[in-house]
N, C-alpha and C positions, 0 to 999 in steps of 0.2 A: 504493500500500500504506500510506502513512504518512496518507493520509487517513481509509482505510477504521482505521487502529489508534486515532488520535485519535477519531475516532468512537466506536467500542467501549469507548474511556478515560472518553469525556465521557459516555455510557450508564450506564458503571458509576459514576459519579461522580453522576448524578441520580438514581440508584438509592440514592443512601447518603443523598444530602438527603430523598427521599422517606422512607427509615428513620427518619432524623432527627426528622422532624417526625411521623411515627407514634409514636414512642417516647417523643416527648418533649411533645407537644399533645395528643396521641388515645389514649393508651392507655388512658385510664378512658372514654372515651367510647363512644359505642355503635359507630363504624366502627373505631374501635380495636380497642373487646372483640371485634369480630365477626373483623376482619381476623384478631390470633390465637387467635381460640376461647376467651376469659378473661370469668370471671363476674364480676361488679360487685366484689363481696368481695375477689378478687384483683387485681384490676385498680387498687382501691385502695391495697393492701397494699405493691406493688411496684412502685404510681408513680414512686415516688425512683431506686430500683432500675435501672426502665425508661428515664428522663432522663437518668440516668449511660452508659448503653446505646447513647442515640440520639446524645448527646455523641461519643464514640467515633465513631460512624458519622459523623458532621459532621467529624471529622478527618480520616477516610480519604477523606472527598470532598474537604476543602480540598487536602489532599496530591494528589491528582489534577488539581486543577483548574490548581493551583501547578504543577508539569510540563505541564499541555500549554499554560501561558503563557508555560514558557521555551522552547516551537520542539522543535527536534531537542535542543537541549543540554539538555534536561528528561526526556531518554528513563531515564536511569538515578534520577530521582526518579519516576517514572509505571511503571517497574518495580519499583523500594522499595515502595508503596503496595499496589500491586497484589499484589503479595508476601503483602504485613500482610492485604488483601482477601481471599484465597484462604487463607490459615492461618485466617484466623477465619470464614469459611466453614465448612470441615473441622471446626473444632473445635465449630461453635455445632452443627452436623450429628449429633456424637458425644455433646454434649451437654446438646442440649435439642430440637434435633428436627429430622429428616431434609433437610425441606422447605429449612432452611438451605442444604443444600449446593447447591440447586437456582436458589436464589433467589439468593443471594450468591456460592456457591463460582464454578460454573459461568461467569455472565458476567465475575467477574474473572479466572479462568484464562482462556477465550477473549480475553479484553481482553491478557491477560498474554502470551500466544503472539505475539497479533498486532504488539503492539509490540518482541517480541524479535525478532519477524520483518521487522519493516522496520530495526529497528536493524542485522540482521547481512547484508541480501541488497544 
């Protein structure tokens, strides 16, 4: 179990470096504009914006990454993170657009189950 949770951790953790570098390299670019549907004009407007964005996301993967380096005694930092994961999820969902809670909410609550699940069985 505690393999399959690290797994799930380290998923959702490559998942925020790949935000990262969308938000923070691509967003005016054309795989960027395409990824979230933004016109040149916008894309430029709220490049700073978006950077500040992917930055955040580069935290929630370091805090992940930092927990599953410390073993089993990182379970309570790999739940913290995962936590901030799943709130900002929900919240990016409420808004700015659904697809958030699909793309972020979801694999960090499953990440999040599964590690409360090997910590308490």
């Amino acid at each position: 179990m505690i393999i399959i949770a690290n797994t799930a951790v380290g998923l959702v953790a490559l998942l925020h470096i790949y935000f990262l570098i969308l938000e923070m390299f691509f967003w005016d670019k054309p795989y960027g504009r395409r990824v979230f549907g933004l016109s040149p004009e916008f894309a430029t407007s709220s490049k700073s914006l978006a950077a500040n964005q992917g930055l955040y996301n580069g935290f929630l993967a370091a805090g992940l990454v930092w927990g599953l380096s410390l073993g089993v005694s990182g379970n309570s930092i790999k739940l913290f993170f995962l936590g901030c994961v799943v709130v900002a999820g929900v919240f990016g969902a409420f808004t700015a657009n659904r697809k958030i809670l699909w793309v972020q909410g979801v694999p960090g609550a499953v990440a999040l189950a599964l590690v409360w699940l090997s910590y308490h069985l």
